[in-house]
C-alpha positions in Angstrom: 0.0 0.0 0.0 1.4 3.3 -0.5 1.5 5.7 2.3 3.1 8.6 0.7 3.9 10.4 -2.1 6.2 13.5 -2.7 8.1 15.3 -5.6 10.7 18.5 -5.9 12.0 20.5 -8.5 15.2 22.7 -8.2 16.5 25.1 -10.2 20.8 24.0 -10.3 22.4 27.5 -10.2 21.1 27.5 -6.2 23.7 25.4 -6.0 26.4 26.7 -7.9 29.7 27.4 -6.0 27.9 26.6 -2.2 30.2 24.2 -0.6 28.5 25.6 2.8 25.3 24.6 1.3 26.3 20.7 0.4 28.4 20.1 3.2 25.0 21.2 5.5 22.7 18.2 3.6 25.1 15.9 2.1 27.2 13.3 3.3 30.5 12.6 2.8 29.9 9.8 1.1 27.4 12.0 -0.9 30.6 14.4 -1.7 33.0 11.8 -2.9 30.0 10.3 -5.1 29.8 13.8 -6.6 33.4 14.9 -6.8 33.6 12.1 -9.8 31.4 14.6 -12.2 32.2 17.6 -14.1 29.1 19.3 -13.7 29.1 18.9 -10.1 25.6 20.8 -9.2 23.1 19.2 -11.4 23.7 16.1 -9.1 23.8 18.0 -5.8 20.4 19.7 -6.7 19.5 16.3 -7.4 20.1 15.2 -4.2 18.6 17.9 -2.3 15.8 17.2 -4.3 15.7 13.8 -3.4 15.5 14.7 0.2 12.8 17.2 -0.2 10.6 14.7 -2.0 11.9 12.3 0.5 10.2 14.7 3.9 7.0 15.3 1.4 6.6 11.7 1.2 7.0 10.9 4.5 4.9 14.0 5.6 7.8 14.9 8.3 8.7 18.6 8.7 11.0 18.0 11.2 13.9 15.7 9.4 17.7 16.2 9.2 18.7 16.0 6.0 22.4 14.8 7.3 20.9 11.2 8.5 19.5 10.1 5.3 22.1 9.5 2.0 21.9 9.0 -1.3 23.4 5.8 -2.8 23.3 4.0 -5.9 23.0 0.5 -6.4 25.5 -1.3 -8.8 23.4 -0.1 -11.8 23.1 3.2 -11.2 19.7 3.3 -9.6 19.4 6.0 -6.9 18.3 4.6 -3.1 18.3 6.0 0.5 20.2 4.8 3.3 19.2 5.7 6.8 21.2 6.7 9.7 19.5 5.8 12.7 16.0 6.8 11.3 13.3 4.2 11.8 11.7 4.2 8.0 9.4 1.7 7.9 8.4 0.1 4.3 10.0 0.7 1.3 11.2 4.2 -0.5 11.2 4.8 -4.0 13.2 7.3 -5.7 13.7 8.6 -9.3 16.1 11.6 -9.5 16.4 13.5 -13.1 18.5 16.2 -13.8 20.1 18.4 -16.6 22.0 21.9 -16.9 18.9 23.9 -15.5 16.6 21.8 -13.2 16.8 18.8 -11.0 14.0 16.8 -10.2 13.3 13.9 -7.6 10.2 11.4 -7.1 9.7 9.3 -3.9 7.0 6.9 -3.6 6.8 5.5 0.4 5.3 1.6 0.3 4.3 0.1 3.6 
């Protein structure tokens, strides 16, 4: 059954040349993932995206951003990890991006 549902849309030049800003919401991990691309901020504003969607879905307005990561699977296919949150279910994310906008989906199955 799905409990939640949430989407986000960013614009990349917030995140242009904001190392405050990504060190505030990503992990490290998050960083080294992201240090491997040219065009650095159309994958950061696709994680902060991600996260956004993530809180929508889960319909918490009261969620660090630093406890949750980003991860890929051996494919390429974006999934959360959770520090020390207790998510129950299953998440779904999509994450799309290109030079202007970023965009995440997050479906929450219980």
């Amino acid at each position: 059954m799905i409990a939640g549902i949430g989407t986000d849309i960013v614009e990349v030049e917030r995140f242009k040349d904001k190392p405050e800003l990504w060190s505030r919401f990503m992990s490290k991990r998050e960083q080294d993932y992201i240090n491997r691309f040219r065009f650095k901020e159309e994958h950061i504003a696709g994680f902060w995206a991600a996260k956004e969607a993530l809180v929508k879905a889960l319909n918490k307005r009261d969620f660090n951003f630093s406890c949750v990561t980003v991860a890929h699977d051996k494919n390429g296919k974006p999934f959360f990890e959770f520090d020390g949150l207790g998510i129950e279910g299953k998440i779904h994310l999509s994450i799309s991006h290109e030079r202007k906008f970023a965009s995440a989906f997050v479906v929450w199955e219980i």
